[in-house]
DOLUMLUM-257987 format. One record per residue (C-alpha): residue in one letter; residue number from 1; x, y, z. Coordinates in steps of 0.2 Angstrom, whole numbers, plus 5000, padded with zeros to 4 digits. Example, Ala and Ser with C-alpha at 12.3 -4.5 7.8 and 13.67 -1.06 7.14 Angstrom:
REM DOLUMLUM-257987
R,A,1,5062,4978,5039
R,S,2,5068,4995,5036
REM end
This chain:
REM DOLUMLUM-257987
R,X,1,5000,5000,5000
R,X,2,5006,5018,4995
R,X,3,5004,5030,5007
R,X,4,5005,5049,5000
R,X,5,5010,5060,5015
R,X,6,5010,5081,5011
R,X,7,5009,5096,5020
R,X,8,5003,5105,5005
R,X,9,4987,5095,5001
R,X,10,4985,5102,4984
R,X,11,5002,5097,4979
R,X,12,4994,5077,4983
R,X,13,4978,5080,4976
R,X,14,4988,5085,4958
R,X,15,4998,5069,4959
R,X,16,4983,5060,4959
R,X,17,4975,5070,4947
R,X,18,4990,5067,4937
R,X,19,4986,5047,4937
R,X,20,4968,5052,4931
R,X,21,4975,5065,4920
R,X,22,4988,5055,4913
R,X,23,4974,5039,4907
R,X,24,4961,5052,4899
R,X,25,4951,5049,4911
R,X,26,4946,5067,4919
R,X,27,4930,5065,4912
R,X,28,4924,5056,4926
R,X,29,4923,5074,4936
R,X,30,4915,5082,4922
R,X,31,4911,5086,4904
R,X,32,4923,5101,4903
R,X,33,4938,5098,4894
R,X,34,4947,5110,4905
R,X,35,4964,5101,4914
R,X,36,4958,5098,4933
R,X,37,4974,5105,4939
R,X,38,4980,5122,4947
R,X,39,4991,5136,4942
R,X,40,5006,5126,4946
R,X,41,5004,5114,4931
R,X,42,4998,5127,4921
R,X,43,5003,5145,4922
R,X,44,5014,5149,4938
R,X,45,5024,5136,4949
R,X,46,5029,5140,4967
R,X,47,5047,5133,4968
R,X,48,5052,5126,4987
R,X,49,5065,5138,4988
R,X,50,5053,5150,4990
R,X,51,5055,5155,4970
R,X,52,5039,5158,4958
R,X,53,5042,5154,4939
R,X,54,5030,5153,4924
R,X,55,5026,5138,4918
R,X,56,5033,5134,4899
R,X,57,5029,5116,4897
R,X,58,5019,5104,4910
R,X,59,5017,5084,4908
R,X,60,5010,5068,4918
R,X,61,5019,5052,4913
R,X,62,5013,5038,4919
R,X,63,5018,5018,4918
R,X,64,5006,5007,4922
R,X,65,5005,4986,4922
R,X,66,4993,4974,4918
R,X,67,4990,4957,4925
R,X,68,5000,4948,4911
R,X,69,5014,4958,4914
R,X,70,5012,4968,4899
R,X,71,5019,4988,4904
R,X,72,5012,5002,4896
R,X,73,5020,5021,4898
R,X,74,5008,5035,4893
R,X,75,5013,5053,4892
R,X,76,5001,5069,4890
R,X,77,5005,5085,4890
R,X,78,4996,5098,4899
R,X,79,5003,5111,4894
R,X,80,5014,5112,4879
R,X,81,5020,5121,4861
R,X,82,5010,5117,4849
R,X,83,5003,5100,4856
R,X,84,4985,5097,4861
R,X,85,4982,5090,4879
R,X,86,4969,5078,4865
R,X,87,4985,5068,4861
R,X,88,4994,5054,4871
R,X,89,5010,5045,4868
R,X,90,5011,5028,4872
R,X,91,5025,5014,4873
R,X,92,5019,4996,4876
R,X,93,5032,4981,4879
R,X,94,5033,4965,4888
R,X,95,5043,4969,4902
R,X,96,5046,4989,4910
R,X,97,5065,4989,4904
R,X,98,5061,4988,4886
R,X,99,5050,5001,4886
R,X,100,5062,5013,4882
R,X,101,5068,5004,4867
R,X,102,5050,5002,4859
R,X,103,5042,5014,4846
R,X,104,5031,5029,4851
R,X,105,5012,5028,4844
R,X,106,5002,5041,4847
R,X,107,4984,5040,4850
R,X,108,4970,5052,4858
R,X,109,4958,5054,4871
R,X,110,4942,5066,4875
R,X,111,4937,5065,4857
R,X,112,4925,5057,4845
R,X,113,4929,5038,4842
R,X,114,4940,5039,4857
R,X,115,4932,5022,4866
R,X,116,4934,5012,4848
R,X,117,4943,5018,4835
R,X,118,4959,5009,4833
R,X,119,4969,5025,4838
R,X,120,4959,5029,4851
R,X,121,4970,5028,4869
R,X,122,4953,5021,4879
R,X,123,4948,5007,4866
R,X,124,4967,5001,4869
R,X,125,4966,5004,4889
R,X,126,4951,4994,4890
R,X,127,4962,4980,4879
R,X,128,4974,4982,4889
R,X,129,4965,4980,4907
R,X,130,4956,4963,4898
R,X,131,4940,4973,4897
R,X,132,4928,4971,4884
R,X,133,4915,4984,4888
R,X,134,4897,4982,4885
R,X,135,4884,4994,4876
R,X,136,4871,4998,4888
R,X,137,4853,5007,4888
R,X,138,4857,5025,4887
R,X,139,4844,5040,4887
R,X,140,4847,5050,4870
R,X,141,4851,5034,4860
R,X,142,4845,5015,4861
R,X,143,4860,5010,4866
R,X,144,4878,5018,4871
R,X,145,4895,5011,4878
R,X,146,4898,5007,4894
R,X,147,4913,5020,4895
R,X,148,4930,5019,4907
R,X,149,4925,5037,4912
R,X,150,4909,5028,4921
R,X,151,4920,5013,4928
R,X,152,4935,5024,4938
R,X,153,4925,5032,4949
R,X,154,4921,5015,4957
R,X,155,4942,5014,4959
R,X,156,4945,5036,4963
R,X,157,4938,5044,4977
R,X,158,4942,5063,4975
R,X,159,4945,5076,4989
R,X,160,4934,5091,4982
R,X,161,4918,5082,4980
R,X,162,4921,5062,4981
R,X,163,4916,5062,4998
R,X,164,4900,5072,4998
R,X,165,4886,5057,4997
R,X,166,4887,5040,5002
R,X,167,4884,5032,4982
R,X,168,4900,5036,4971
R,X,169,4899,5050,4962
R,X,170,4895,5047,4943
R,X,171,4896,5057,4926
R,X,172,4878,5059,4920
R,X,173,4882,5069,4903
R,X,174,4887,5052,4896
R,X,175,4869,5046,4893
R,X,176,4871,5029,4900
R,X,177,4852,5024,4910
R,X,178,4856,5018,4929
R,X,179,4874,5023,4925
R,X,180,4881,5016,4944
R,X,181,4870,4999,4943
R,X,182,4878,4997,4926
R,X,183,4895,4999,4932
R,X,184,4894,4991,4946
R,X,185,4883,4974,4938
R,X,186,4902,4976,4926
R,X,187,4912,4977,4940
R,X,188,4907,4962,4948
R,X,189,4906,4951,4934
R,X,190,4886,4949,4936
R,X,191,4877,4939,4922
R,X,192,4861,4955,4925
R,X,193,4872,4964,4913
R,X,194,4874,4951,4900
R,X,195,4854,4948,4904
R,X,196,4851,4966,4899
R,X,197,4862,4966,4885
R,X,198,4853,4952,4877
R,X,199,4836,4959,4883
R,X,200,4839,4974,4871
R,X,201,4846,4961,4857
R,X,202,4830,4952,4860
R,X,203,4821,4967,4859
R,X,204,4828,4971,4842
R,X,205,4823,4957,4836
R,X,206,4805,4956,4841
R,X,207,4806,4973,4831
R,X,208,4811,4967,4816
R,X,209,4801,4953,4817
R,X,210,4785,4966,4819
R,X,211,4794,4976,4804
R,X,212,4795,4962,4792
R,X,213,4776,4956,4797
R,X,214,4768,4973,4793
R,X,215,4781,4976,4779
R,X,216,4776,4957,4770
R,X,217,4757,4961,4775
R,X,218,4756,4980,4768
R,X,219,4763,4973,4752
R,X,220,4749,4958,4751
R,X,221,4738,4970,4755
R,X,222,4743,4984,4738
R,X,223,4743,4968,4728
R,X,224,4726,4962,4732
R,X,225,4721,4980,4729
R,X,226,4728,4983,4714
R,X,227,4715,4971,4707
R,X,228,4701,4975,4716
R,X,229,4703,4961,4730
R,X,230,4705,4960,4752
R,X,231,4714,4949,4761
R,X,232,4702,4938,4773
R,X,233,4708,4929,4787
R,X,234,4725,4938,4792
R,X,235,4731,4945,4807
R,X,236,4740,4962,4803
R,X,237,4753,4959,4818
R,X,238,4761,4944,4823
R,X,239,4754,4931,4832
R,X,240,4761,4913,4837
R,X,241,4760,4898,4825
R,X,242,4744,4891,4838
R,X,243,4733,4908,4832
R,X,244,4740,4908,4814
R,X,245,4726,4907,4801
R,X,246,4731,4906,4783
R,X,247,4725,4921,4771
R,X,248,4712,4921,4760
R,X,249,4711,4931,4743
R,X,250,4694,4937,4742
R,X,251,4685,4946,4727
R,X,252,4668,4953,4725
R,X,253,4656,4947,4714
R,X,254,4639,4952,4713
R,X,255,4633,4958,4728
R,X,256,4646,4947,4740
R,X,257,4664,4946,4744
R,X,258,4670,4924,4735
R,X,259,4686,4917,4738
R,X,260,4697,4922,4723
R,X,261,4703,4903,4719
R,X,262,4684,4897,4717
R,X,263,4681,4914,4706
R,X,264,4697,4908,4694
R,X,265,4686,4893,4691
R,X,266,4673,4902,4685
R,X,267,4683,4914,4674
R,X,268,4692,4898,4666
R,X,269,4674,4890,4663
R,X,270,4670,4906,4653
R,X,271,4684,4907,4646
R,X,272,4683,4888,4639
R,X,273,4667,4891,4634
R,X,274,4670,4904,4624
R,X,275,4687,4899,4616
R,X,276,4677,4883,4609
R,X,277,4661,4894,4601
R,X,278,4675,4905,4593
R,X,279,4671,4924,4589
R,X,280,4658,4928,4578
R,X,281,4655,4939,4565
R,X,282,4649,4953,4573
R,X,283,4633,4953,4561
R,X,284,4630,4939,4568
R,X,285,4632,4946,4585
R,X,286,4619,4958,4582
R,X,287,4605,4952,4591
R,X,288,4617,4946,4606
R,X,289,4627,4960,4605
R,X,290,4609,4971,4608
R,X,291,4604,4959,4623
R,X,292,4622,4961,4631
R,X,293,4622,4981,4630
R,X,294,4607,4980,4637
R,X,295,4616,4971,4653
R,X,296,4630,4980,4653
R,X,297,4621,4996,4653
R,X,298,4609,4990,4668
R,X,299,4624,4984,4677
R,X,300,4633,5003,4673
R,X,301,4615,5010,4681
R,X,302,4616,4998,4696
R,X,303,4634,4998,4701
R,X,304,4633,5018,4700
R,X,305,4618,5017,4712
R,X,306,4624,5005,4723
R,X,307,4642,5016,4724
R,X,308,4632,5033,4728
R,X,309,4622,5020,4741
R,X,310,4641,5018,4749
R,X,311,4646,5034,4746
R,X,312,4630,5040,4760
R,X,313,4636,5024,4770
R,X,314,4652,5034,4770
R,X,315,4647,5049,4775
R,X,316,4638,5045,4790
R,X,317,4650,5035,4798
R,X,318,4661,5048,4796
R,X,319,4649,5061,4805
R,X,320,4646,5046,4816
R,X,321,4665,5042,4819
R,X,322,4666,5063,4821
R,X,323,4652,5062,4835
R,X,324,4659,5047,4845
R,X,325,4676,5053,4845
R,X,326,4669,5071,4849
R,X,327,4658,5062,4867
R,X,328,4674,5051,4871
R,X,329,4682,5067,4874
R,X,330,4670,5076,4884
R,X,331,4668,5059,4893
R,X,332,4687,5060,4897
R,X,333,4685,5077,4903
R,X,334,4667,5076,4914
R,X,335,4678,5060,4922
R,X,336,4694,5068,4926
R,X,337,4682,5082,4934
R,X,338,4669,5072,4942
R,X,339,4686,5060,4950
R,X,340,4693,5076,4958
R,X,341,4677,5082,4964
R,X,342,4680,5063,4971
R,X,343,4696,5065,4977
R,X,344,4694,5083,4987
R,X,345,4677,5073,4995
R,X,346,4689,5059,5001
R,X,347,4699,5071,5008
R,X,348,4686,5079,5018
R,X,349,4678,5095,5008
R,X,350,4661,5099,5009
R,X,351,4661,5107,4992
R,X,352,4645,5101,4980
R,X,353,4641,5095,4966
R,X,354,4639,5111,4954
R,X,355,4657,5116,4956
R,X,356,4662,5104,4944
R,X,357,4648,5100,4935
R,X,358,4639,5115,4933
R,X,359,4621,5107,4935
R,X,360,4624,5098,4919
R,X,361,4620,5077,4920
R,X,362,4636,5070,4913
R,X,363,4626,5058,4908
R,X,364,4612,5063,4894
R,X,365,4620,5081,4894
R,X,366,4604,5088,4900
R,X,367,4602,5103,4913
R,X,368,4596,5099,4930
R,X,369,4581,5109,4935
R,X,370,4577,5102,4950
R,X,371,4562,5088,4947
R,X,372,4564,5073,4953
R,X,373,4567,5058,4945
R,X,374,4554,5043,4940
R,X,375,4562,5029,4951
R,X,376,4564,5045,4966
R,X,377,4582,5038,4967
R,X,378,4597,5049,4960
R,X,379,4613,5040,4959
R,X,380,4627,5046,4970
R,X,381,4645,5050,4962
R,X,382,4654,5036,4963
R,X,383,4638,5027,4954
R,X,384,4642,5041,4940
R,X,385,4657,5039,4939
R,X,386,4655,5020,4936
R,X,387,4641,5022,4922
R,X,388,4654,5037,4913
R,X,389,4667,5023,4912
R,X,390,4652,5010,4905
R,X,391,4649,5023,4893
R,X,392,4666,5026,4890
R,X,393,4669,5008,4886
R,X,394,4656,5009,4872
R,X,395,4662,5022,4863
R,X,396,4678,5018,4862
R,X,397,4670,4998,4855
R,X,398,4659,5010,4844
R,X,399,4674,5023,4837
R,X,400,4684,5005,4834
R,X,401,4669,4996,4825
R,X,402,4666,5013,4816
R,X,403,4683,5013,4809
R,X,404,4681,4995,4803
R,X,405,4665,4997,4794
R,X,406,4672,5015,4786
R,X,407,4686,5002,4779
R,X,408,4675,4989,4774
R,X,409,4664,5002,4765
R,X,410,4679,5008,4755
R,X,411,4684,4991,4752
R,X,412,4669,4987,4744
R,X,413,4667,5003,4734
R,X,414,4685,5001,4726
R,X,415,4678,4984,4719
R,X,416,4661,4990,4712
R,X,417,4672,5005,4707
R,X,418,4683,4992,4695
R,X,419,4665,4982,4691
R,X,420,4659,4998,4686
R,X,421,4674,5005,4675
R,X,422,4673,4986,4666
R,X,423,4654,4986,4664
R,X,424,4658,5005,4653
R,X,425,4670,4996,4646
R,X,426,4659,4983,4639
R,X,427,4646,4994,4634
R,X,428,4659,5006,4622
R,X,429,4663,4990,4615
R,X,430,4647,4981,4612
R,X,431,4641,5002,4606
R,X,432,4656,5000,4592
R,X,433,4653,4983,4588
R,X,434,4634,4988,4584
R,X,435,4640,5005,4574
R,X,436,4653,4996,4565
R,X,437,4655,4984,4548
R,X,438,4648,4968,4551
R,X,439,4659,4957,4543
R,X,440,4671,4960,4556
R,X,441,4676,4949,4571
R,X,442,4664,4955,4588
R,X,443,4675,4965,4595
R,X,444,4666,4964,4611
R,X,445,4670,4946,4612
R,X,446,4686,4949,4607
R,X,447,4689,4961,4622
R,X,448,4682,4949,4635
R,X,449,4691,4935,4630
R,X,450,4706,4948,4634
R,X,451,4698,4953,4649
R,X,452,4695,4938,4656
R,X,453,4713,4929,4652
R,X,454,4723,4944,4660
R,X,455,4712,4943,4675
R,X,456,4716,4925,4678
R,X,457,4734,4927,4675
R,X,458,4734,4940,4687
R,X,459,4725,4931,4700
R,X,460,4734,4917,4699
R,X,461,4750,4927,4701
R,X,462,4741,4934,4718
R,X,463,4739,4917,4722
R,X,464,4753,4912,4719
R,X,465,4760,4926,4733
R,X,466,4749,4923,4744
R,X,467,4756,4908,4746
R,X,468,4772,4913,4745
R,X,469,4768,4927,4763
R,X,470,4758,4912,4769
R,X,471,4776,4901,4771
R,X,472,4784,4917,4774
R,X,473,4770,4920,4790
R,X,474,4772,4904,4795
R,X,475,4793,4906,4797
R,X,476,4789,4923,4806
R,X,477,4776,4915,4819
R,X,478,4789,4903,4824
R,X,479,4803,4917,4825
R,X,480,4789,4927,4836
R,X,481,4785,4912,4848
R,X,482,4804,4911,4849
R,X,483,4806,4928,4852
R,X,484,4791,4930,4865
R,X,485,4799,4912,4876
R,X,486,4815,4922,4877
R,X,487,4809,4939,4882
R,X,488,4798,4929,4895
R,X,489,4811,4921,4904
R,X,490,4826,4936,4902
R,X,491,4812,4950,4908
R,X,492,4813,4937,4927
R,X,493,4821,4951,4937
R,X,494,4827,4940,4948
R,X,495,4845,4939,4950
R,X,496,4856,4921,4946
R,X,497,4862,4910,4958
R,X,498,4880,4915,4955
R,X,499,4874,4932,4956
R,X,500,4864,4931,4971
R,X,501,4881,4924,4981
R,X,502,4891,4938,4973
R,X,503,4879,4952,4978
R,X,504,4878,4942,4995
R,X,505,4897,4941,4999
R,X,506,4897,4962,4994
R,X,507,4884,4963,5008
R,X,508,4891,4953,5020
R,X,509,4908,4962,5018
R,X,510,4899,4980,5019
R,X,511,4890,4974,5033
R,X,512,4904,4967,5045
R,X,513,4913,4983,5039
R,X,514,4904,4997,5045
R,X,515,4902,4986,5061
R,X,516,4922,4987,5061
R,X,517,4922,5003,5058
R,X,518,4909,5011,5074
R,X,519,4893,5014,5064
R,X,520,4884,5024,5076
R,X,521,4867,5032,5068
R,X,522,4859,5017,5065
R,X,523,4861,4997,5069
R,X,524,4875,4991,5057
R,X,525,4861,4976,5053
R,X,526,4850,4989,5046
R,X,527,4861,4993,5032
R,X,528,4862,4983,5016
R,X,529,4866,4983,4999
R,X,530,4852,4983,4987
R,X,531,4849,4968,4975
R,X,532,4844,4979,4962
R,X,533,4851,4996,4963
R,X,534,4869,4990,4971
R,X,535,4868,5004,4983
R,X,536,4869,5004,5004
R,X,537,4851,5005,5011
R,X,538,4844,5007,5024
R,X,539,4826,4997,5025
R,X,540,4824,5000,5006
R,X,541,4831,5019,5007
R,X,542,4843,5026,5001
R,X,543,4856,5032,5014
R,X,544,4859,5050,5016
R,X,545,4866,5061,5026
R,X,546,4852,5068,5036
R,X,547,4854,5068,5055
R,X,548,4835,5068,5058
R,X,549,4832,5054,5046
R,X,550,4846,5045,5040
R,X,551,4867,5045,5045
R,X,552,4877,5057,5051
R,X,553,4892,5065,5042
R,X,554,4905,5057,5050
R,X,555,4896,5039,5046
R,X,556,4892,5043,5029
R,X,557,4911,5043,5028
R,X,558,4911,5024,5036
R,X,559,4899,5020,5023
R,X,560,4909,5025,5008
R,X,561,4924,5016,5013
R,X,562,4912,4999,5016
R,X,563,4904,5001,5001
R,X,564,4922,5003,4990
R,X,565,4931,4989,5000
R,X,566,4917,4978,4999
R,X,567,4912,4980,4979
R,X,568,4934,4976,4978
R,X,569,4931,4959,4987
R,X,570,4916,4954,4983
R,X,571,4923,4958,4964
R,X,572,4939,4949,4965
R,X,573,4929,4934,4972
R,X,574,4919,4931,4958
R,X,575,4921,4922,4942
R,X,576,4923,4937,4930
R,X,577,4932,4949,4940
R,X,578,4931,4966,4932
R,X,579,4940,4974,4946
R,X,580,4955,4986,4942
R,X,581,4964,4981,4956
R,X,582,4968,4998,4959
R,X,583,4959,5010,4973
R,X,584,4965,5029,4975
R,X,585,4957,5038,4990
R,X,586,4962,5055,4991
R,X,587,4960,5061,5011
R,X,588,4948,5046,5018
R,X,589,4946,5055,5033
R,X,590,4936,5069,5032
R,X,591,4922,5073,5043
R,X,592,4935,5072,5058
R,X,593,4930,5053,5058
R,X,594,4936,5043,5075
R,X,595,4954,5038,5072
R,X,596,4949,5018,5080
R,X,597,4936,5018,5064
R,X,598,4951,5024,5053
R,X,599,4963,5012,5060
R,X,600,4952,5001,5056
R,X,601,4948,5003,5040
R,X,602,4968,5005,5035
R,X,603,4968,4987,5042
R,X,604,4956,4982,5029
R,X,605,4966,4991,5015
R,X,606,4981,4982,5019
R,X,607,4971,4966,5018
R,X,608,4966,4972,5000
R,X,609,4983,4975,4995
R,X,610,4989,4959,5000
R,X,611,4976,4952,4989
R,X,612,4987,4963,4973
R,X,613,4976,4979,4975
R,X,614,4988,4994,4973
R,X,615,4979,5007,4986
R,X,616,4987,5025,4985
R,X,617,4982,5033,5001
R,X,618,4984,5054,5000
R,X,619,4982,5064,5016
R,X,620,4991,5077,5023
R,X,621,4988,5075,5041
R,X,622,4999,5078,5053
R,X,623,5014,5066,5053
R,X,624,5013,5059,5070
R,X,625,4994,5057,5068
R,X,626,4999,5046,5054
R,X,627,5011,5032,5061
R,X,628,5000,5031,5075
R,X,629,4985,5027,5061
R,X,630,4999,5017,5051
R,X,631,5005,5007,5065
R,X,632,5012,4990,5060
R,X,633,5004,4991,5042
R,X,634,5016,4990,5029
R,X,635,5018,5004,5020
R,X,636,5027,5013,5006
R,X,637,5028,5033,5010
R,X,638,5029,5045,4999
R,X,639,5034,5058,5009
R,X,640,5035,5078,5002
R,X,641,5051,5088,5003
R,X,642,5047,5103,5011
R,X,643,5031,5111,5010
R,X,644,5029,5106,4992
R,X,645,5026,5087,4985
R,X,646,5029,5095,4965
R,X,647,5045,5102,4959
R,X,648,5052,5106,4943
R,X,649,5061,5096,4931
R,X,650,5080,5097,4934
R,X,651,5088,5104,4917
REM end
């Protein structure tokens, strides 16, 4: 354990800054890009022989190891000629000694790309540390990476404000939802976070499945109406292969809606019929050719009168959609008002009836002038209130089976349309046959032996697709119960087994460490980590510092340095440890904390560092204050010379 003694605190507080600095990792204090460091690194520098100089050129170095033994030296400039702080040079070798024999790259931080572009310092720190990190449900975006600047603060307790709240202190501007839980569930190595990672992927998928569903059914839909057909039978979203019923082409004939494989056979008897009489001349189509104007002209007259019949439909159930949707709304508004009238009843006003309603039933709409009512019973407001949401109910069914019925109306007058433009065209034919020479094949039959031989071929191709989506629906119903099985059974909040002992061991270690430490506010047994929001609690609270309600300063303190051990030991513990192994604590003792609680808590550190955490402890207490706190813990000083820890670079 490194133990960072200074008079000058600032001078302690900039070293560890300088690790921070140095790894691109400021970010985790805040957005700004602004270096988080004092006039000493960047424009005046107070020399320990009492000397002031200003400041040319300022840099952090920093070499730092992984647990492969892979070193890694980065160098970033705080101040420098022509050299943005953006840009840090890195060496990375086997071994520390041939670091200074390896080639420079440069790479950047604090920029676009910075987290996973292949020149981008924190994509190869998190290759270097083992870390693979995560995407994770952000709030401007689906999804966003988990970032190392919302992982250190899990490592790096600050002096300025790292000690202000019992939680650590996280960056927000990243846009990461639940950023602590997140980093925390990484942290440990919990399996919640894969679970949510493959909630969203799952989530995705159910998407596109409902994508490709609509997307196959809007364009069996266009086809079937760009020949006058509906689709019967099919359900416009998906559904699992147990609710799936198979489509059926439909086409209107007459007055009703047939199936468009049984009307195919019709159109290929007619068709028979009339390739095997042949065309006749159209003198001798005369009198037939008289007969079937006569038809075509009576159809013309009927389908035209049975589309201005649909055309009225139309038009009232657009008034009557209008009106229903127009009550609904004065519905939603005479129950909002008649439940607050409720609500201020329930709290004990005596306030009536008329100032909300105004002596108007919100029922019938009619005024109240004071008779009495047939039965001599009037019903009280919470029976209103239960008869507006009846009535709401049955508008809403009514708007619905309005919208159905507008559909169906305009489905059926785009097929009389189509019967209607046919029958005209059969009546110009059969009026040019009759003016025309007579010798001449009957161009009416011509024209509906045309007619009828291009609408079977184009049925038949519709057919033909429909049982083509019907395959295609059948795939997609499999791929949604599939989809639907796995949402079920990731969308169980509860925690794994695995997970459950990890999140336990953290508990138990906060728990017996707080008790170490001389938690006084409340019973150490009261407090706990959270299963799901991986914070200290107290009885599902929050803790806080609030003497009436919740800890006192000095305890919140106690708390902050359980909840750090713990998450390291519980995370070193587990299966995929995530940990850094490295914690930095700049002035644990704040609050004027009892020294027996913070001799007890250096105890533990030196436990951690025994495990391989490398714990840097900065304080500029008093140094006698501090080898009584640091007695018989093995430690490695760092002492400052004179009043200043910093000094310049010797030229």
């Amino acid at each position: 354990m490194n133990v960072i003694a200074a008079p000058n605190s600032f001078g302690k507080s900039t070293l560890l800054q300088g690790i921070v600095y140095a790894l691109g990792l400021e970010g985790m204090f805040s957005s700004s890009r602004k270096a988080p460091f004092g006039p000493a690194l960047l424009t005046v520098a107070d020399f320990p022989d009492g000397t002031r100089s200003p400041v040319r050129e300022s840099w952090v170095s920093l070499t730092i190891a992984n647990e492969q033994g892979a070193h890694m030296r980065c160098k970033r400039f705080v101040r420098g000629d022509g050299i943005d702080p953006s840009l840090i040079m890195t060496w990375k070798s086997g071994s520390r000694a041939e670091l200074d024999t390896v080639s420079r790259v440069d790479m950047f931080v604090r920029q676009p790309g910075a987290a996973f572009r292949e020149l981008g310092f924190h994509r190869e720190l998190a290759d270097f540390l083992g870390w693979d990190l995560p995407t994770v449900p952000g709030f401007n975006a689906a999804e966003v990476s988990l970032y190392l600047e919302a992982l250190f603060p899990l490592f790096y307790v600050e002096q300025k404000s790292g000690w202000s709240g019992v939680a650590p202190r996280m960056p927000t501007y990243l846009g990461i939802r639940d950023v602590l839980r997140r980093s925390v569930e990484y942290v440990l190595g919990l399996s919640a976070l894969e679970r949510l990672t493959a909630l969203a992927a799952v989530k995705s998928e159910e998407d596109e499945v409902k994508k490709r569903w609509q997307s196959a059914s809007d364009r069996l839909g266009e086809a079937a109406k760009s020949l006058n057909c509906r689709v019967f039978m099919h359900q416009e979203s998906p559904v699992t292969p147990a609710r799936r019923q198979h489509c059926v082409i439909e086409v209107m004939e007459s007055d009703s809606w047939v199936p468009l494989g049984r009307q195919i056979g019709v159109w290929r008897q007619r068709l028979g019929e009339m390739e095997r009489d042949g065309v006749e001349p159209a003198g001798e189509h005369t009198h037939q050719a008289r007969e079937e104007l006569s038809v075509a002209e009576t159809s013309v007259r009927e389908i035209g009168g049975r589309i201005r019949l649909i055309d009225e439909q139309l038009n009232l159930s657009r008034t009557d959609s209008d009106a229903l949707v127009s009550r609904a709304a004065s519905l939603d508004v005479e129950r909002n008002r008649l439940a607050d009238l409720r609500k201020l009843r329930n709290l004990g006003s005596t306030l009536g009836i008329g100032a909300v309603s105004n002596d108007v039933c919100p029922t019938c709409g009619q005024m109240l002038d004071g008779r009495e009512t047939a039965t001599g019973v009037a019903a009280d407001l919470d029976q209103t209130l239960a008869e507006i949401e009846a009535e709401r109910e049955t508008v809403r069914a009514a708007v619905q089976s309005a919208e159905r019925r507008r559909a169906s109306l305009e489905r059926n007058r785009s097929s009389l349309q189509a019967a209607l433009h046919g029958a005209m065209r059969q009546s110009r034919a059969l009026r040019d046959e009759l003016a025309g020479p007579s010798a001449v094949p009957s161009r009416a039959q011509v024209q509906q032996q045309i007619l009828l031989a291009s609408s079977i071929e184009r049925a038949q191709r519709l057919l033909d697709l429909a049982d083509e989506a019907d395959e295609y629906f059948d795939e997609l119903a499999l791929r949604w119960q599939d989809v639907r099985d796995r949402l079920a059974e990731l969308r169980d909040g509860t925690l794994s087994r695995t997970d459950q002992q990890i999140v336990s061991r953290m508990n138990s270690s906060f728990q017996a460490q707080v008790r170490d430490y001389g938690l006084r506010s409340v019973p150490p047994s009261d407090l706990s980590i959270d299963e799901s929001a991986l914070i200290p609690v107290d009885d599902g609270v929050e803790l806080t510092f609030d003497l009436s309600m919740g800890i006192s300063a000095s305890d919140m303190i106690r708390t902050k340095w359980a909840y750090y051990l713990s998450l390291y030991e519980a995370a070193i513990s587990a299966p995929r440890n995530r940990h850094a192994r490295l914690l930095m604590l700049d002035e644990p003792r704040q609050q004027e904390t009892d020294r027996r609680s913070l001799a007890a808590f250096v105890k533990r550190l030196e436990m951690a560092a025994v495990s391989g955490c490398q714990v840097l402890y900065a304080t500029s207490e008093d140094r006698r204050d501090l080898h009584e706190v640091l007695n018989n813990i093995q430690v490695w000083m760092l002492p400052a010379s004179g009043p200043h820890l910093l000094g310049p670079v010797a030229s």
